[in-house]
C-alpha positions as CSV (number, residue, x, y, z in Angstrom):
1,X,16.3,0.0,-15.9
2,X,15.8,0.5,-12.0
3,X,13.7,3.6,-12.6
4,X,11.2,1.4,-14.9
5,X,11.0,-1.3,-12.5
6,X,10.3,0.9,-9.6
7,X,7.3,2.8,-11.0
8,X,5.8,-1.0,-12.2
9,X,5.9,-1.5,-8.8
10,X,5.2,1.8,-7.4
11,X,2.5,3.1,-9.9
12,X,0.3,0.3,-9.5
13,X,0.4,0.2,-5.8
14,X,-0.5,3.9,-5.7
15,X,-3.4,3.1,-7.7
16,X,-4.4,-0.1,-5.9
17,X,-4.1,1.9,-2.8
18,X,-6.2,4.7,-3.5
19,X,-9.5,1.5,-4.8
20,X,-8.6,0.0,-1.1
21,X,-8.9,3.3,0.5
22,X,-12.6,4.7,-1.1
23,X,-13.5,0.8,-0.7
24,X,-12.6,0.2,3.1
25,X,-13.7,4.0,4.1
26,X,-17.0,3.8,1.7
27,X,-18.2,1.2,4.9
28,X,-15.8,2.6,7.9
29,X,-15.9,5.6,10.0
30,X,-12.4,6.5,11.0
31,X,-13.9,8.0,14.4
32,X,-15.5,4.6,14.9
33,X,-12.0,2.3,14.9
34,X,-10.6,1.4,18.4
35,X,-7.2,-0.1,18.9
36,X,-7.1,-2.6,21.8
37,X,-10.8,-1.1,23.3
38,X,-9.7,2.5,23.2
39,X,-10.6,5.1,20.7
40,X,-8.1,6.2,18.0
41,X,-7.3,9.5,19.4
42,X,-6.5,10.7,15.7
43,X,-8.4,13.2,13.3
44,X,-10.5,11.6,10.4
45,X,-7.7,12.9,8.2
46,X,-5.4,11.8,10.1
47,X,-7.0,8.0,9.7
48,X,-7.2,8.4,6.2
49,X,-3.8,9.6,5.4
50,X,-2.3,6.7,7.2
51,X,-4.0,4.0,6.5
52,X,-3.5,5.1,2.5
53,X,0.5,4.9,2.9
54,X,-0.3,1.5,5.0
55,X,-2.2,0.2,2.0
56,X,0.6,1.3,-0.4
57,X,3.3,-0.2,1.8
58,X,1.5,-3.5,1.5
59,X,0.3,-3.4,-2.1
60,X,4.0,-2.3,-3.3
61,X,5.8,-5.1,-1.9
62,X,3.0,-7.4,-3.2
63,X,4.1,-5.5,-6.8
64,X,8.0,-5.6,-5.5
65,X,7.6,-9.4,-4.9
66,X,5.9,-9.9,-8.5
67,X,8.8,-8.2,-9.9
68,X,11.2,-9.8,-8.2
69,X,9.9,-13.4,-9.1
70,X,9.3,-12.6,-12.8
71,X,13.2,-12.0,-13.4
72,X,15.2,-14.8,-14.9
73,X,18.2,-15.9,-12.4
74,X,20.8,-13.9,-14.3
75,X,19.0,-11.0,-13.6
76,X,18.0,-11.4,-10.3
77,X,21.6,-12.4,-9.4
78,X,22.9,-8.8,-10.8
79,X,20.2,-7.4,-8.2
């Protein structure tokens, strides 16, 4: 039963993560972002490749946090 919860919540956020990731670099240039007025001294790979696990950090605890408040108490008490 863990296994199946963890890909609802996993699966989904890969997916939504990959969307967020053509969307927000479809209208950004990586070699354009600056973190407190300097340049991001990283490759454009580099930008893309963490900013996709970002995105699936935050999209799986939106999922993890959707799962956790569908369970009944009794379940979320054997948790």
């Amino acid at each position: 039963m863990l296994a199946q919860r963890m890909m609802w919540i996993v699966w989904p956020a890969f997916l939504v993560a990959g969307v967020l990731e053509m969307f927000v670099f479809a209208f950004v240039d990586p070699q354009d972002l600056q973190w407190f007025g300097h340049p991001i001294e990283m490759s454009r790979q580099g930008v893309y490749t963490l900013s996709f696990f970002v995105f699936w950090t935050i999209t799986s605890a939106s999922s993890a946090l959707t799962t956790l408040l569908s369970l009944s108490p009794f379940e979320a008490a054997a948790v």
